[in-house]
N, C-alpha and C positions, 0 to 999 in steps of 0.2 A: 504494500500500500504506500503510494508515495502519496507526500500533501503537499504544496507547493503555496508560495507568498513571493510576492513581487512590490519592492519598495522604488520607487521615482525617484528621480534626485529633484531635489528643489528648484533646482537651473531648469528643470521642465525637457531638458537632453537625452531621448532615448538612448543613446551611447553608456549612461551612466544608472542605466536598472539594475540593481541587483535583485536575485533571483534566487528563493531558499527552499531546498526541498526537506524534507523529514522523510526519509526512509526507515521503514516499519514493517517489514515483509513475513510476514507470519510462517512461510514457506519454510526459511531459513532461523530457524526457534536460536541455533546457538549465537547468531551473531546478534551483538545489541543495535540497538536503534543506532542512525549516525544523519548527521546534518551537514548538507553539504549548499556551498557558496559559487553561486552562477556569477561572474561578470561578462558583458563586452567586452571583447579584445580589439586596444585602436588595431586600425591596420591603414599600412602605408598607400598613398595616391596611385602613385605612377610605379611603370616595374625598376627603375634606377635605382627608386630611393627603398627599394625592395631588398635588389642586390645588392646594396652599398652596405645596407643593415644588416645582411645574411653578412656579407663577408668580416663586416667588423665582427660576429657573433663567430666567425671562425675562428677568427684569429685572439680573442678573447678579452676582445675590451668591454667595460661595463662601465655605465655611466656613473657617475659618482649619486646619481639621484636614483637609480635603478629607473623602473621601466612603472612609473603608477602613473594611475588617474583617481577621482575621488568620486563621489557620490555626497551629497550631502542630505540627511534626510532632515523632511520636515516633523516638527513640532505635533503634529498632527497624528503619524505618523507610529509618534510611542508605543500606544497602546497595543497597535497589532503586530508591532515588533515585541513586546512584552510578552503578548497573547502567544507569538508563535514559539518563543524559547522556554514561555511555561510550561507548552503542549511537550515540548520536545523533554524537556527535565521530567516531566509525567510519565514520558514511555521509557524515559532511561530508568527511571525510579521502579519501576515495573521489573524492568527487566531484571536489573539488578536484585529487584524481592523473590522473582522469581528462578535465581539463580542459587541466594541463597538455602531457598527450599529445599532446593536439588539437590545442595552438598551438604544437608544435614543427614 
């Protein structure tokens, strides 16, 4: 069972949605719940500035600021970011009780 939440960024910039899913699969009883983080990946214009980036990624440079962008969420916005890490602590809590049981 996946549940899935999609937060905006304030700037209004589909580029900077993040996307959260809660994996819950009942199928697979031993492994616990896990939460996992969708972003956007920029991507370059033209194919030059493509392979100029491939090749610095060869040769092993990295930029002293690494490679981010931000999201900035709104105000608004808490609660269902609350709501969705309560759900997720709820099935980790689960799991975990129900792991306990097992090795008693």
């Amino acid at each position: 069972m996946l549940e899935f939440e999609y937060f905006d960024c304030d700037c209004a910039s589909s580029e900077h949605t993040l996307r959260f899913l809660i994996e819950n699969d009942i199928r697979f009883e031993d492994w616990p719940p896990e939460l996992y983080t969708e972003v956007y990946l920029n991507h370059y214009e033209s194919f030059w500035k493509r392979s100029i980036a491939g090749i610095k990624y060869i040769f092993g440079y990295k930029s002293k600021y690494g490679h981010w962008d931000c999201t900035i969420l709104r105000y608004e916005q808490i609660p269902k970011f609350r709501k969705m890490l309560d759900r997720y602590e709820e099935l980790v809590k689960k799991y975990m009780i129900k792991k306990e049981k097992e090795n008693e």
